[in-house]
C-alpha positions as CSV (number, residue, x, y, z in Angstrom):
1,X,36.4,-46.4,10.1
2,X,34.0,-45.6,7.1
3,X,32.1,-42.0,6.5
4,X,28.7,-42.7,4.8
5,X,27.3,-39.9,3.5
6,X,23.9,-41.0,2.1
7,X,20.8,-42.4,3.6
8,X,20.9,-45.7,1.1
9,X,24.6,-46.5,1.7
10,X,24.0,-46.5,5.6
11,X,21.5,-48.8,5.4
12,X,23.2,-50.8,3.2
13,X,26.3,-50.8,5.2
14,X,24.7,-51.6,8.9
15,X,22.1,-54.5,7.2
16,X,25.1,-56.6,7.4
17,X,24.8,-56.5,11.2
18,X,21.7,-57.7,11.2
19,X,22.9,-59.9,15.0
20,X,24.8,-56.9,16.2
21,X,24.2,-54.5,18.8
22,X,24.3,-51.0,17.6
23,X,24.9,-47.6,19.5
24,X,24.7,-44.3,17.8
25,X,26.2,-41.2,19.5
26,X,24.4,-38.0,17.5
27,X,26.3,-34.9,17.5
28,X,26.7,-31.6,15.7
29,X,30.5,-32.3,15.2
30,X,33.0,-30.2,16.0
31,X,34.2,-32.9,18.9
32,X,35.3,-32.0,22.5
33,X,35.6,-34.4,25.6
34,X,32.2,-34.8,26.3
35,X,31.1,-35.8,22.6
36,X,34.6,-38.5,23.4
37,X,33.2,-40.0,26.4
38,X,29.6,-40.8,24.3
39,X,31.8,-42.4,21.7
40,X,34.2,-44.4,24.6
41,X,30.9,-45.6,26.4
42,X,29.1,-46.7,23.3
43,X,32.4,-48.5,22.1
44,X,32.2,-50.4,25.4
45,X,28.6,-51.5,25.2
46,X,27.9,-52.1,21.5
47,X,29.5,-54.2,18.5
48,X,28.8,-51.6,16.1
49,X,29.2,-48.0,17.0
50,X,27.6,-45.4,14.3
51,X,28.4,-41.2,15.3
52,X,26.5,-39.6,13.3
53,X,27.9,-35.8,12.2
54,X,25.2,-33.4,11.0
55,X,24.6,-29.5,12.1
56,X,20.6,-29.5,11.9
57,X,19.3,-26.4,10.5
58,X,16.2,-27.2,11.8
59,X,16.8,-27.0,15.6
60,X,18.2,-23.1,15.0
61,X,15.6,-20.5,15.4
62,X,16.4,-17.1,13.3
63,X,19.1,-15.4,14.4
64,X,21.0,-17.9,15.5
65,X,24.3,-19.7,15.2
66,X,23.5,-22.0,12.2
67,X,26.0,-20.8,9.7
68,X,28.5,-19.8,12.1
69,X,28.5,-23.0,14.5
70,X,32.0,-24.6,14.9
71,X,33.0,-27.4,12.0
72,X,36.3,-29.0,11.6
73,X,35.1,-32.5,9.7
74,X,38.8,-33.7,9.3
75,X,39.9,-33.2,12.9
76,X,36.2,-34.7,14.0
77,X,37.0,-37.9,11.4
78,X,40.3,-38.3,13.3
79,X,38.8,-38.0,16.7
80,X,36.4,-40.5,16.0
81,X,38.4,-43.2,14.6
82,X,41.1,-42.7,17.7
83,X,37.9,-44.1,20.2
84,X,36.8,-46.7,18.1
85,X,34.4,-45.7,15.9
86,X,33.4,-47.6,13.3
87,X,31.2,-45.5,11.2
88,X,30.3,-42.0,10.8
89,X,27.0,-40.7,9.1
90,X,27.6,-37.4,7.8
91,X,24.8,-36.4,5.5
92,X,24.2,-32.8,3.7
93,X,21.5,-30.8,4.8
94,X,19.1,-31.8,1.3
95,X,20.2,-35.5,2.0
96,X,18.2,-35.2,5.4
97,X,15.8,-32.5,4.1
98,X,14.8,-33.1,0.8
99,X,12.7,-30.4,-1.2
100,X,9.2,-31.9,-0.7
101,X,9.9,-32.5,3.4
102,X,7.4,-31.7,5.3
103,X,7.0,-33.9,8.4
104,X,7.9,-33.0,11.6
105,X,7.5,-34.7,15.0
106,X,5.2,-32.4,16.9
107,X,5.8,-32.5,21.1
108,X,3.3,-31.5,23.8
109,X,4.4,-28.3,25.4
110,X,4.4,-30.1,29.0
111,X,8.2,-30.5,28.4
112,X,8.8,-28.1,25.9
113,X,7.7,-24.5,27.5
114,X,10.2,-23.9,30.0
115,X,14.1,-23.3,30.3
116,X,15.6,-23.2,26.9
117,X,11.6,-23.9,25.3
118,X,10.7,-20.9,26.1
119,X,13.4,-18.7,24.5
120,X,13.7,-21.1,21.2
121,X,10.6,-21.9,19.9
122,X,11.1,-24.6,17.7
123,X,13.9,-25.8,18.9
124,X,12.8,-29.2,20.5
125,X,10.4,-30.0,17.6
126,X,13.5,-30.0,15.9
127,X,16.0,-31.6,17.7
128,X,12.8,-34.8,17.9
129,X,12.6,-34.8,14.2
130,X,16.5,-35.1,13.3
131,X,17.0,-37.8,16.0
132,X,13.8,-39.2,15.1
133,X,15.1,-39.7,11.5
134,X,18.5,-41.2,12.7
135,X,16.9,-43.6,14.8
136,X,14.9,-44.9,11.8
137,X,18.5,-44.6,9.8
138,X,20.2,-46.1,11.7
139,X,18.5,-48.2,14.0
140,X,20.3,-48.4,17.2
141,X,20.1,-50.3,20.3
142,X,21.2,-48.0,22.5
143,X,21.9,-43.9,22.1
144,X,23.8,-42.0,23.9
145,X,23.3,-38.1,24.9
146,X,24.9,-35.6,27.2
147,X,23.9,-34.4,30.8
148,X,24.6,-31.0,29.3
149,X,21.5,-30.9,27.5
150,X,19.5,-32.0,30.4
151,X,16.2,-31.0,28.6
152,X,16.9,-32.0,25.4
153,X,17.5,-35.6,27.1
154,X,14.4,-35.6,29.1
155,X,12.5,-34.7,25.7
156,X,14.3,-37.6,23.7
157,X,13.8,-39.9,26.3
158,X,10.0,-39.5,26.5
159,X,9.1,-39.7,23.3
160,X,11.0,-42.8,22.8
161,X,8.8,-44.0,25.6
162,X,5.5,-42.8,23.5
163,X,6.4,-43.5,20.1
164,X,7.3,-46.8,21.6
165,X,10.8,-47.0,19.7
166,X,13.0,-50.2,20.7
167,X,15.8,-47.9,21.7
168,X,17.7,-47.2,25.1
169,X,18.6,-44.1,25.7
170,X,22.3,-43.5,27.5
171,X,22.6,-39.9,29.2
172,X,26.4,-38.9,30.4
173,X,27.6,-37.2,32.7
174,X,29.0,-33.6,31.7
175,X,32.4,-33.1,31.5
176,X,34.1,-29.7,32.7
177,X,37.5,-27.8,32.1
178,X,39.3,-27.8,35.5
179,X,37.7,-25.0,36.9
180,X,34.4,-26.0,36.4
181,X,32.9,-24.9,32.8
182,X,31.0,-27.2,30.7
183,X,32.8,-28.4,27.5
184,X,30.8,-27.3,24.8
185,X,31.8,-27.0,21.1
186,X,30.6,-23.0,21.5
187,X,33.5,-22.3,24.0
188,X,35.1,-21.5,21.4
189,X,33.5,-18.4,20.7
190,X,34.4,-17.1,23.7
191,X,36.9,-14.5,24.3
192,X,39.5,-14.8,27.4
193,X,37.2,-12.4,29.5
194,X,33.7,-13.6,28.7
195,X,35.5,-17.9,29.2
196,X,36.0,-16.0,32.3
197,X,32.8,-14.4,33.0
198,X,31.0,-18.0,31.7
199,X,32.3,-19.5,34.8
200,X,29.7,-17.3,36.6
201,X,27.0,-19.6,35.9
202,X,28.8,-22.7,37.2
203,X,29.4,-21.0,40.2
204,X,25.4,-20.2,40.4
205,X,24.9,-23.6,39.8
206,X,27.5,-24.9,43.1
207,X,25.4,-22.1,44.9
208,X,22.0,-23.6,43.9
209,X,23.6,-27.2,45.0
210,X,25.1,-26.2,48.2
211,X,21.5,-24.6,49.3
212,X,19.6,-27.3,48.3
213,X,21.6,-29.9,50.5
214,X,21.4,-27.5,52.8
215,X,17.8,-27.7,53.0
216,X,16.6,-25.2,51.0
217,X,13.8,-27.4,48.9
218,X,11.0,-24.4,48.7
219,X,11.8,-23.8,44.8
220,X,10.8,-20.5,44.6
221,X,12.6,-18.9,47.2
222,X,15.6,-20.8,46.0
223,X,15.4,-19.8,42.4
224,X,15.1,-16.5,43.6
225,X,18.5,-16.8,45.5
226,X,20.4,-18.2,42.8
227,X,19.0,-15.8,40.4
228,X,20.3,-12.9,42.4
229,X,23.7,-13.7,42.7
230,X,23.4,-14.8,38.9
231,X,22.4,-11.4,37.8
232,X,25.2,-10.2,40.0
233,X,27.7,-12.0,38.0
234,X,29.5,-9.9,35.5
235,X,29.3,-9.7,32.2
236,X,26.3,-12.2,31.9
237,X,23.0,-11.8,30.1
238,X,20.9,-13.9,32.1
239,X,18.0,-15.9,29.6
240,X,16.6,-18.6,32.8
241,X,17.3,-19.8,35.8
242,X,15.5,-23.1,37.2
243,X,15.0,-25.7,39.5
244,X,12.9,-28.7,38.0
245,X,12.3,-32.5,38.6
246,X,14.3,-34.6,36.7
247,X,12.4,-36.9,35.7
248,X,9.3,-35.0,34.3
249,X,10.6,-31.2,34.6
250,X,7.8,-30.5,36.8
251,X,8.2,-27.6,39.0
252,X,6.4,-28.2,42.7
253,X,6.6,-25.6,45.8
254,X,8.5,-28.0,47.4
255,X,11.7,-29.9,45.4
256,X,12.1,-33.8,46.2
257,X,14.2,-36.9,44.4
258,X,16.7,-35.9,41.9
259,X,16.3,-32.0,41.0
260,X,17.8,-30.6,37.9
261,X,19.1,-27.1,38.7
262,X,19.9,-25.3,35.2
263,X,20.8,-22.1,33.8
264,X,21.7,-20.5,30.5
265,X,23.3,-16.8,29.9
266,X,24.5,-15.2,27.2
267,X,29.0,-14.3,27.8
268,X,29.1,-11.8,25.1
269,X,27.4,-13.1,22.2
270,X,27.5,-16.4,22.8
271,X,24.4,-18.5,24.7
272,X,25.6,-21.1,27.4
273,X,24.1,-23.6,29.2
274,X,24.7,-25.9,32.5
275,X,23.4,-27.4,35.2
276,X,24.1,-29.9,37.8
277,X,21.8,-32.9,39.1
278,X,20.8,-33.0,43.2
279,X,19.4,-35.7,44.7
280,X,17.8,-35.0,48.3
């Protein structure tokens, strides 16, 4: 396994796979589980697989976690080579950014001013720009993303569509602790009460589930239900609660097809999300 640090000496490096398949799995570093089975699933499908590590200043609003967020490059490098990896791209922020940027990928607000839209602005516009680049980068086949982000994977997924790039987009499932909680490289901020309190929105999100295959489809009044015994839940600062399409996010009176039930709260100072995909 190689780390490329520079934009140049990617290219370089993956022009020799010109008849290859290659599948990038983009991360933030800082690997658990979840990022492993991206890696495991792209080392299955592709010849070449590319995870690129890069903590993207601009997809944090003010305030937030930037300079704090969980690194540990050495045990990430070691991770990454044990499933198969064969290169990582791990550029500095002024690599990515230089001084005279100033492009961004601009998104409608159809997808973009609900659940976690609405309390990060900026966020998505982001996240499209930094994956937009590392497409172009890298050039990949296929990419694979996480179920956790449900949003951010409807987002990427459309614009790929309208931008019309030649990429396939992988989503994965999410994979939990034992009891239930998301893996998430922010876990780790969590003390032993609030990993405790955190599994309150899990629960929420079995409640939400059980009501909905129950036959409980008129969104509002379910939302509501949820909601309530999500507030109830201690310790939790509750930012949304929804029940969505999955396809487009729409929200309708009445929920059909695969439904996206998601949450995120706040477990001391420390924002979590999860959700969990119905189909009725």
């Amino acid at each position: 396994m190689r780390i490329l640090k520079t934009i140049t000496e990617t290219r370089e490096e993956l022009a020799k796979f010109k008849n290859k398949s290659i599948g990038l799995v983009p991360t933030m570093g800082f690997f658990h589980e979840g990022h492993l089975s991206l890696m495991k699933q792209a080392r299955q499908e592709c010849d070449i697989v590319v995870v690129s590590l890069f903590v993207n200043p601009t997809q944090f609003g003010q305030g937030e976690d930037f300079e704090q967020y969980p690194r540990d490059e050495l045990r990430d490098a070691e991770l990454a080579q044990s499933n198969g990896v064969d290169y990582i791209f791990q550029p500095s922020v002024k690599e990515m950014y230089q001084e005279s940027f100033n492009t961004a990928v601009v998104l409608g607000r159809t997808l973009t001013d609900k659940m976690c839209g609405s309390s990060r602005p900026g966020h998505f516009q982001g996240v499209a720009t930094v994956v937009t680049k590392l497409f172009n980068i890298i050039q990949p086949e296929k990419a694979y993303f996480g179920q956790k982000d449900a949003q951010q994977l409807v987002v990427i997924k459309s614009f790929v569509r309208d931008l019309n790039l030649p990429i396939e987009i992988i989503g994965m499932p999410i994979i939990r602790e034992e009891d239930g909680l998301a893996k998430s490289s922010r876990n780790i901020y969590l003390s032993h009460k609030e990993r405790e309190q955190a599994l309150g929105l899990y629960r929420a999100l079995c409640l939400g589930e059980d009501l909905i295959q129950g036959g409980l489809l008129n969104r509002s009044e379910l939302i509501g239900r949820v909601k309530d015994f999500l507030l109830n839940q201690p310790g939790l600062e509750v930012d949304y609660f929804e029940a969505v399409q999955a396809e487009d996010l729409s929200a309708p009176d009445i929920l059909k097809g695969k439904i996206i039930i998601a949450g995120a709260v706040r477990a001391g100072s420390t924002r979590l999300i999860d959700n969990i995909l119905v189909e009725v």
